[in-house]
TORPA-352791 format. One record per atom (N, C-alpha, C): atom name; chain; residue in one letter; z, y, x. Coordinates in nm, 4 decimals. Example, Ala and Ser with C-alpha at 12.3 -4.5 7.8 and 13.67 -1.06 7.14 Angstrom:
<sites>
- N; A; a; 0.7800; -0.5690; 1.3190
- CA; A; a; 0.7800; -0.4500; 1.2300
- C; A; a; 0.7800; -0.3300; 1.3200
- N; A; s; 0.7080; -0.2250; 1.2850
- CA; A; s; 0.7140; -0.1060; 1.3670
- C; A; s; 0.7870; 0.0030; 1.2900
</sites>
This chain:
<sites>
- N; A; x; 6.9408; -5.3778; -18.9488
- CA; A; x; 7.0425; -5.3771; -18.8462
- C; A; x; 7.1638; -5.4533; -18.8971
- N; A; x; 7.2224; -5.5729; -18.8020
- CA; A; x; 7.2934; -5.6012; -18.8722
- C; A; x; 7.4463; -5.4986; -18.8120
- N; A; x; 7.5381; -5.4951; -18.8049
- CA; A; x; 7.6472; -5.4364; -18.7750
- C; A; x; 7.7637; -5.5286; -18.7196
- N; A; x; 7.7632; -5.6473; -18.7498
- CA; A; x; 7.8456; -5.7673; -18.6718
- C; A; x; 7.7782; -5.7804; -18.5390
- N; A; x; 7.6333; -5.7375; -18.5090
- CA; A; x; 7.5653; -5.8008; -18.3879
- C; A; x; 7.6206; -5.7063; -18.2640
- N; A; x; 7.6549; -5.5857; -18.3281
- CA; A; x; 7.6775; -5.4613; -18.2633
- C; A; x; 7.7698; -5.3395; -18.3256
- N; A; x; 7.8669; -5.3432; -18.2285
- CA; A; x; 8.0167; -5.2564; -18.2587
- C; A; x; 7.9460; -5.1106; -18.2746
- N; A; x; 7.8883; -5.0688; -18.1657
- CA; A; x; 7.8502; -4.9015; -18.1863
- C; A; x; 7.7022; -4.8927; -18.1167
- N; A; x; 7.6403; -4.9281; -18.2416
- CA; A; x; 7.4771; -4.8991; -18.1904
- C; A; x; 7.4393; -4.7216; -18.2114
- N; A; x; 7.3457; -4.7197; -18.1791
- CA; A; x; 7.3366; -4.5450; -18.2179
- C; A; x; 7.1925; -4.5259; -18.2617
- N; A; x; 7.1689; -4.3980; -18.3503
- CA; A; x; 7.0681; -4.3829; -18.4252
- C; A; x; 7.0131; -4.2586; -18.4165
- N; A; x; 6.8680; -4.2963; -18.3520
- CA; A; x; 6.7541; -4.2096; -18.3917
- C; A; x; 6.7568; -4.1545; -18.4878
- N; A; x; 6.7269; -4.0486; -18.5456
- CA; A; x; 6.6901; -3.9247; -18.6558
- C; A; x; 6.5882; -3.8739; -18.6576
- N; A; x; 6.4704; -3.8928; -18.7504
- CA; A; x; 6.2998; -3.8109; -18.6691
- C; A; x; 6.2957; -3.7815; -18.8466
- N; A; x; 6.3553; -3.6439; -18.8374
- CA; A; x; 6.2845; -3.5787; -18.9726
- C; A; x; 6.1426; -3.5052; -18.9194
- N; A; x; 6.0532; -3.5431; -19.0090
- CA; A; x; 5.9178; -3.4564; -18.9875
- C; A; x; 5.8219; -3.3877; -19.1247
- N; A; x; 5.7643; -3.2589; -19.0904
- CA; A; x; 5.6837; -3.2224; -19.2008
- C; A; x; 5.5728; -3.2570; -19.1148
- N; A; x; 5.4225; -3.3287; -19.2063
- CA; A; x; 5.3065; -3.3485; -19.1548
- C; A; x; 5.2407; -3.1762; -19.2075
- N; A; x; 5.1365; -3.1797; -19.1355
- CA; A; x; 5.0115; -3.0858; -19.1445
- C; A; x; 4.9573; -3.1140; -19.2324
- N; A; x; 4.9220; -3.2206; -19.2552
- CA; A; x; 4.8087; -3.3406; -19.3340
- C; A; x; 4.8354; -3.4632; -19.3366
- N; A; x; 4.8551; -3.5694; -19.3866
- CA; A; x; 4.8465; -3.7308; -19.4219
- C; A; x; 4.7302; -3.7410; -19.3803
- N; A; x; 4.6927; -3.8212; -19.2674
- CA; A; x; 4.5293; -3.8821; -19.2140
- C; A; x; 4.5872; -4.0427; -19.1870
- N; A; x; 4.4585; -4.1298; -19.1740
- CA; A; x; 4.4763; -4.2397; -19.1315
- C; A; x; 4.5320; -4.2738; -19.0239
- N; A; x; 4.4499; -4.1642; -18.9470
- CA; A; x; 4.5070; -4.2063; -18.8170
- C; A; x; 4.6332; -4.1827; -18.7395
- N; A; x; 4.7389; -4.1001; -18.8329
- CA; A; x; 4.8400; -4.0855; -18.8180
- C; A; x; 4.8761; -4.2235; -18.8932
- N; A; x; 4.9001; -4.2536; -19.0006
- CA; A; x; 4.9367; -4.3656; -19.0562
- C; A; x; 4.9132; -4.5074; -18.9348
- N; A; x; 4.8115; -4.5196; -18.8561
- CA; A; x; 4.7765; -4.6080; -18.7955
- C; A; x; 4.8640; -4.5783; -18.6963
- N; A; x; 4.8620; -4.4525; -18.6745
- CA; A; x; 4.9732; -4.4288; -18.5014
- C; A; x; 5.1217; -4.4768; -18.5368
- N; A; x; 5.1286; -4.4497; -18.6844
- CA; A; x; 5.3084; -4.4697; -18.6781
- C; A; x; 5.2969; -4.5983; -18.6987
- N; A; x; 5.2302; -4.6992; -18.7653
- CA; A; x; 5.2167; -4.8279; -18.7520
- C; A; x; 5.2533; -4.9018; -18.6525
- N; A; x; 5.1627; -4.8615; -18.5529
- CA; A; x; 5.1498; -4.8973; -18.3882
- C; A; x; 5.2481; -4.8825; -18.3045
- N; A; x; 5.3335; -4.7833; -18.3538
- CA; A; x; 5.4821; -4.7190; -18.2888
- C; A; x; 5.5994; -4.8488; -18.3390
- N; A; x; 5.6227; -4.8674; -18.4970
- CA; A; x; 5.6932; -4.9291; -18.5538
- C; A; x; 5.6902; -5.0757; -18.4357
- N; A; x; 5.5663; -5.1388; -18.4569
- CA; A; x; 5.5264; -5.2424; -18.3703
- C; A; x; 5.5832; -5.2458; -18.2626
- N; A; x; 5.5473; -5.1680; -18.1726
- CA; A; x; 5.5938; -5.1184; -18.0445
- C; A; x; 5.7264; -5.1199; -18.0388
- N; A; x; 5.8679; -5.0422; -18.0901
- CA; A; x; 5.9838; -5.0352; -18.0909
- C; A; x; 6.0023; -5.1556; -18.1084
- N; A; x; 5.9827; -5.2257; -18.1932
- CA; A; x; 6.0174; -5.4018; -18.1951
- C; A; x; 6.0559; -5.4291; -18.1175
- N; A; x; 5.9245; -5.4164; -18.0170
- CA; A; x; 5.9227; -5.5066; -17.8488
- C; A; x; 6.0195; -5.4964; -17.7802
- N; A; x; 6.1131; -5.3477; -17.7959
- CA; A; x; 6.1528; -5.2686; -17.7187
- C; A; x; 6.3165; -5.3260; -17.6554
- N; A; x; 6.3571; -5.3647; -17.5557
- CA; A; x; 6.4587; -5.3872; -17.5213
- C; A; x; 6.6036; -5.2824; -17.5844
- N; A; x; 6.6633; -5.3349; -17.6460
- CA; A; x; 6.8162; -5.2604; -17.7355
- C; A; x; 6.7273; -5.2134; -17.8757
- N; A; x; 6.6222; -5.1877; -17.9165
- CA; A; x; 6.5465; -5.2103; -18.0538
- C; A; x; 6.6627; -5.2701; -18.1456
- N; A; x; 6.7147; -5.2477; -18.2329
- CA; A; x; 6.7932; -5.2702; -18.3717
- C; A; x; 6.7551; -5.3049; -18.5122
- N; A; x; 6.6753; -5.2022; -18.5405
- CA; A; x; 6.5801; -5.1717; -18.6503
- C; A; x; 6.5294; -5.0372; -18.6678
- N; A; x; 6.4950; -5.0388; -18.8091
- CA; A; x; 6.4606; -4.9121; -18.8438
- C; A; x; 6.4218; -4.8755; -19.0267
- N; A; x; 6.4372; -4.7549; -19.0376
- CA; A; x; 6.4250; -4.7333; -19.1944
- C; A; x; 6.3494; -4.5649; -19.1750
- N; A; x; 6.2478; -4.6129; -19.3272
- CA; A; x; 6.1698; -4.4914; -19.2836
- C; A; x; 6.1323; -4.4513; -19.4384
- N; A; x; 6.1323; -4.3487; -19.5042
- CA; A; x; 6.0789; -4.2800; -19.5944
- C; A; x; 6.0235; -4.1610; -19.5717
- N; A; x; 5.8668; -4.1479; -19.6752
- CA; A; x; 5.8169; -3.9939; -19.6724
- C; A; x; 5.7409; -3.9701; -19.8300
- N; A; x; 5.8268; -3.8613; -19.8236
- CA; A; x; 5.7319; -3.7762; -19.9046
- C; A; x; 5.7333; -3.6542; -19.8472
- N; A; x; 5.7803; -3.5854; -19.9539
- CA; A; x; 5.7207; -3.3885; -19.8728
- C; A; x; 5.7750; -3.3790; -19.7067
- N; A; x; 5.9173; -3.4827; -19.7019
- CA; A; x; 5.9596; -3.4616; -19.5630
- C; A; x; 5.9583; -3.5836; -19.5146
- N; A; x; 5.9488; -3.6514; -19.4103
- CA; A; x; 5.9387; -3.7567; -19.3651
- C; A; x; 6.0904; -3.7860; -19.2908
- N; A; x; 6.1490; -3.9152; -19.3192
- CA; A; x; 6.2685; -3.9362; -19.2472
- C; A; x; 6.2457; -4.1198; -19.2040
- N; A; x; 6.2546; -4.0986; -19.0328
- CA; A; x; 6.2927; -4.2132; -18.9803
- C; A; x; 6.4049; -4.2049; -18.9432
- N; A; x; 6.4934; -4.3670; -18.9176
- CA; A; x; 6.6212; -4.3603; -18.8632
- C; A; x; 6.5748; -4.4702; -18.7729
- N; A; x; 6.5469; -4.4950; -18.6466
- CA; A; x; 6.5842; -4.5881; -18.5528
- C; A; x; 6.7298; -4.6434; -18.5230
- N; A; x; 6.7162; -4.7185; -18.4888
- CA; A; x; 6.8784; -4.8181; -18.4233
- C; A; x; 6.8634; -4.8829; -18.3065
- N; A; x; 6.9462; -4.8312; -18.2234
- CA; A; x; 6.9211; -4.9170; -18.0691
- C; A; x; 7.0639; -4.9433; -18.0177
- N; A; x; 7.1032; -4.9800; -17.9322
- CA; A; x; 7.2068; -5.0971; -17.8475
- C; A; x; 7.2535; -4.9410; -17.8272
- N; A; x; 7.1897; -4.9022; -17.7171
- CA; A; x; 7.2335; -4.7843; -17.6539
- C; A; x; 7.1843; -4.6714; -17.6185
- N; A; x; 7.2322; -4.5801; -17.5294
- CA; A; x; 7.1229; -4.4524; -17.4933
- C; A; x; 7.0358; -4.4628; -17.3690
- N; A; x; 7.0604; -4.6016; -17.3046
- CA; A; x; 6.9421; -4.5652; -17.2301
- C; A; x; 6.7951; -4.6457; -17.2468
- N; A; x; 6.8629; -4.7084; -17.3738
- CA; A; x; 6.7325; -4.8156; -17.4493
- C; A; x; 6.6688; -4.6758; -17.5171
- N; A; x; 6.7607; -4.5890; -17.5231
- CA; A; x; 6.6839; -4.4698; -17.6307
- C; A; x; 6.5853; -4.4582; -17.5096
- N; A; x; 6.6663; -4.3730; -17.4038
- CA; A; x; 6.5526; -4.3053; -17.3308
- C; A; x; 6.4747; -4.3880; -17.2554
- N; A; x; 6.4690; -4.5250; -17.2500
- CA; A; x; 6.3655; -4.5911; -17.2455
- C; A; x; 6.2444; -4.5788; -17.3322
- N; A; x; 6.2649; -4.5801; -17.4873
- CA; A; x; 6.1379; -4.5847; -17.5232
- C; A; x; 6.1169; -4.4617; -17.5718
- N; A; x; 6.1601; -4.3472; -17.5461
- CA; A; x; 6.1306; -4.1794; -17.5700
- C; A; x; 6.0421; -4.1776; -17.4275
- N; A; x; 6.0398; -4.2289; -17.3152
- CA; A; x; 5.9868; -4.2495; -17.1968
- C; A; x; 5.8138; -4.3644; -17.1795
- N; A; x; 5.7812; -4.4491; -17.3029
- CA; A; x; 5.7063; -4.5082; -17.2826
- C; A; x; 5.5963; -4.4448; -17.3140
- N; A; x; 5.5188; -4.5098; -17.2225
- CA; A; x; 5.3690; -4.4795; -17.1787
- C; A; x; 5.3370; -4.4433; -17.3304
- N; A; x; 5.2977; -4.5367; -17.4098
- CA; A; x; 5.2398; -4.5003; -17.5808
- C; A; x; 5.3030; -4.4353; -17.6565
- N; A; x; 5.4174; -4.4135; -17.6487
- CA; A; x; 5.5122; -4.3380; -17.7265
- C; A; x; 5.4906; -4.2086; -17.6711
- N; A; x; 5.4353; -4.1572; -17.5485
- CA; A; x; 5.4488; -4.0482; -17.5395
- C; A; x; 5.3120; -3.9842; -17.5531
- N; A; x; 5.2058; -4.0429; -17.5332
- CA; A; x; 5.1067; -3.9759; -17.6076
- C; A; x; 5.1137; -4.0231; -17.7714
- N; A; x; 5.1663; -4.0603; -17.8280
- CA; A; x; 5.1884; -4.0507; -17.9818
- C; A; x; 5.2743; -3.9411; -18.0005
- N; A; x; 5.3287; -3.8955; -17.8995
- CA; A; x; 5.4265; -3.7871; -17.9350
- C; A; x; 5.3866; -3.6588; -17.9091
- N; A; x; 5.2757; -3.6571; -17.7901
- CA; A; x; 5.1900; -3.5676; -17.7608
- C; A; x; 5.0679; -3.5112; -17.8844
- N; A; x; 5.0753; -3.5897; -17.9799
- CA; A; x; 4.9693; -3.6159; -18.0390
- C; A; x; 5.0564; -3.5874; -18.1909
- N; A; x; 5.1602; -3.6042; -18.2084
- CA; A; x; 5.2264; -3.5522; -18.3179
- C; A; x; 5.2371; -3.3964; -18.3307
- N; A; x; 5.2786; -3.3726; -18.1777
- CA; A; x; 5.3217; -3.2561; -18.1707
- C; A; x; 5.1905; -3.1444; -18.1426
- N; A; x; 5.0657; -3.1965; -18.1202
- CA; A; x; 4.9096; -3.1537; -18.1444
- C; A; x; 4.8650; -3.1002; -18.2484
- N; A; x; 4.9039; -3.2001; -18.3677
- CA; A; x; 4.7664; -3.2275; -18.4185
- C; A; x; 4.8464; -3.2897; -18.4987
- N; A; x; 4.9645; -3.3827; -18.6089
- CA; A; x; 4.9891; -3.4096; -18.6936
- C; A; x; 5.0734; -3.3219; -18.7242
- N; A; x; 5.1784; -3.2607; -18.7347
- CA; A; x; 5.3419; -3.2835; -18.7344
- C; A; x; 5.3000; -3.0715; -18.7816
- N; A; x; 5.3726; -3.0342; -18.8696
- CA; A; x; 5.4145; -2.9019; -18.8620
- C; A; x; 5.5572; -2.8270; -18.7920
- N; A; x; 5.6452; -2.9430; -18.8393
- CA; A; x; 5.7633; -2.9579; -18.7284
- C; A; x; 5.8036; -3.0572; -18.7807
- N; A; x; 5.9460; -3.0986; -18.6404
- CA; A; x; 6.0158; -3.1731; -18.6610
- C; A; x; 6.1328; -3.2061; -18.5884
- N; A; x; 6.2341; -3.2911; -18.6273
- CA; A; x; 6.3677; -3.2770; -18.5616
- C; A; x; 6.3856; -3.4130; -18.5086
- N; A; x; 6.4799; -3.4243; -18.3941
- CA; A; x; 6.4922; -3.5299; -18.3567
- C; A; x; 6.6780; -3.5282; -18.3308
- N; A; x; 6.7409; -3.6334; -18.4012
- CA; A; x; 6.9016; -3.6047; -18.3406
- C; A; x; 6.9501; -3.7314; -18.3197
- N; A; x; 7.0456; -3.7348; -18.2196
- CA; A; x; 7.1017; -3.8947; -18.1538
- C; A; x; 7.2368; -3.9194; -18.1878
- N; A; x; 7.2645; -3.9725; -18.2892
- CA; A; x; 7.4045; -4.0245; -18.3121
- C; A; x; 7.4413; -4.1302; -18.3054
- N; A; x; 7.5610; -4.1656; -18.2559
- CA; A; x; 7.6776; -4.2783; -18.2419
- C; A; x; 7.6931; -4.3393; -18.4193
- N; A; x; 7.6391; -4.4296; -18.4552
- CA; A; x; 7.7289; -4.5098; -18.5573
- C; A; x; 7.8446; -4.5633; -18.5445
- N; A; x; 7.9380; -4.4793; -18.6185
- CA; A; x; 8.0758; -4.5419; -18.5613
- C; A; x; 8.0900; -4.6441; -18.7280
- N; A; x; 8.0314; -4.6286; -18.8207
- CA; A; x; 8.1046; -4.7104; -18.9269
- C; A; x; 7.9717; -4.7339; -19.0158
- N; A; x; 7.9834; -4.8587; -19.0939
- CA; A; x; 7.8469; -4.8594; -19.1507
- C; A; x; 7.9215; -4.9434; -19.3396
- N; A; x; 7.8493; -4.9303; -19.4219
- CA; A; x; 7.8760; -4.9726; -19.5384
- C; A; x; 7.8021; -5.0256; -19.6115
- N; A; x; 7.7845; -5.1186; -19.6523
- CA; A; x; 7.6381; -5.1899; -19.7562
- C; A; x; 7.7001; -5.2377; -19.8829
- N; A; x; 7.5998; -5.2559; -19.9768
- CA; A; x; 7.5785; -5.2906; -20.1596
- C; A; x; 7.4796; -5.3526; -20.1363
</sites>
């Protein structure tokens, strides 16, 4: 994300514990990453996991959010997290008001 492109983008939060590490979760979040790309107000994104899993999405705005919290594939991936991968997980929407890099 750069931060000159955009005064106050806002950020996705998807902490998650898995059930299990399977492929086909690995393949679904793949397919998701891909997908958000496409996504109109799409920013970026940063993702680490170990015992807990943390994504941060970045988008323009909130209704680019609830655009792709609304798409067709995203929501059976989400149906399907919340099935059958995921033990829990959190989702929170914040305003970047200030950003800092090294």
């Amino acid at each position: 994300m750069d931060p000159k492109k955009f005064q106050t983008p806002y950020a996705v939060i998807f902490t998650s514990k898995l059930k299990t590490k399977s492929k086909a979760y690995e393949e679904m979040a793949s397919k998701m990453f891909s997908l958000a790309q496409e996504q109109k107000g799409f920013l970026g994104i940063e993702s680490a996991r170990e015992d807990i899993g943390i994504t941060v999405s970045y988008w323009k705005d909130l209704e680019s959010i609830k655009t792709w919290k609304e798409n067709a594939a995203h929501q059976i991936a989400q149906e399907l997290g919340r099935n059958k991968w995921y033990a829990a997980y959190k989702v929170r929407i914040a305003k970047v008001e200030r950003q800092y890099d090294f």
